[in-house]
N, C-alpha and C positions, 0 to 999 in steps of 0.2 A: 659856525663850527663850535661846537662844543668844547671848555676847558676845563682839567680835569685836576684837580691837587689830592694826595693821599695824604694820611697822618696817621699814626697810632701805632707805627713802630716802636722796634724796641730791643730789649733786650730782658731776655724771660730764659727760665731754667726749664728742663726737660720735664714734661708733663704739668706745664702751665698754659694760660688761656694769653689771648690777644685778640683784640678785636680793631681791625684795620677799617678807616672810615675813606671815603672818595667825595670831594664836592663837587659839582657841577654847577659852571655855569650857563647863564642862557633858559628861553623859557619852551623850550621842547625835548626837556629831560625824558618826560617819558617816552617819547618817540624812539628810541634807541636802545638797543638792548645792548647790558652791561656784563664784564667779565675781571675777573681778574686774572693775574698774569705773574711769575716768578722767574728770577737766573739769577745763575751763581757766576763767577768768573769764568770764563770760556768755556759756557755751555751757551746751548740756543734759550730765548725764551718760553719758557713751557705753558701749557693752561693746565689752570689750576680752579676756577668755577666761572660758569655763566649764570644769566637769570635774562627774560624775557623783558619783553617793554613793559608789562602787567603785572611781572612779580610772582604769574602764575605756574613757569616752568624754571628748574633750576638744573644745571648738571656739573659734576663733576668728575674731576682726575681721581682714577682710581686712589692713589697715595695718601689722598686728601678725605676721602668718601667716608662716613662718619665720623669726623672729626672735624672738618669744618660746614662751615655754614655761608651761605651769601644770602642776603637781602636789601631790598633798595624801599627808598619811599619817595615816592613821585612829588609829593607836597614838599616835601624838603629840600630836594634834588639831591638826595644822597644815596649811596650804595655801602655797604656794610658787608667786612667777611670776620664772621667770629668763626678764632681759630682756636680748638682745645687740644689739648692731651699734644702739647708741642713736640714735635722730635727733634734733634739735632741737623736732619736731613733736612728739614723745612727752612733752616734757614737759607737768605735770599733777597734781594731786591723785592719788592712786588710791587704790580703794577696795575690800577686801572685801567678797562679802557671802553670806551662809548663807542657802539658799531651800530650802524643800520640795520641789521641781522646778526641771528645768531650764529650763522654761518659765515660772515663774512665780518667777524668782528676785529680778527686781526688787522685789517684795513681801516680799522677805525683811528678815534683821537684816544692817544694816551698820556697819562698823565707820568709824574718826573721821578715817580717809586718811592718807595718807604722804606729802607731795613728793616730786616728781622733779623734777629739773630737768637739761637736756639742753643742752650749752652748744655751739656752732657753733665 
């Protein structure tokens, strides 16, 4: 099973960047397609982007869709969401997480979340 740590939270002012990093361990990183994942207090946890085992498909939440970015690099075992042009509304928990599919990543491992917080 795959373990997952995020870092690169923080605390950034309205129309600022962040770029949230996930390590992985274990040596079948790329076997698993990665996503990220956000919530605020009693809300559910929402998607917010995926990417494929190859790094060749990406999708995301409407809210997020030009503005952020997800990329992974297999050689590293790392996954990467660079997040621009912050809003106040992005802030959140976020959370990686490693699924066998892109489809069924919410059944995946996730990791313990990062803050953001996105100040107006």
């Amino acid at each position: 099973q795959v373990q997952l740590v995020e870092s690169g939270g923080g605390l950034v002012q309205a129309g600022g960047s962040l770029r949230l990093s996930c390590a992985a361990s274990g040596r079948t990183f790329g076997s698993y397609a990665m996503g990220w994942f956000r919530q605020t207090p009693g809300k559910e946890r929402e998607f917010v982007a995926s990417i494929s085992r190859g790094g060749g498909s990406s999708y995301y939440a409407d809210s997020v869709k030009g503005r952020f970015t997800i990329s992974r690099d297999n050689f590293k075992n790392m996954v990467y969401l660079q997040m621009n042009s912050l809003k106040p509304e992005d802030t959140a928990v976020y959370y990686c997480v490693a699924g066998s599919t892109l489809a069924t990543i919410r059944q995946g491992s996730w990791g313990q979340g990062t803050q953001v917080t996105v100040s107006s």
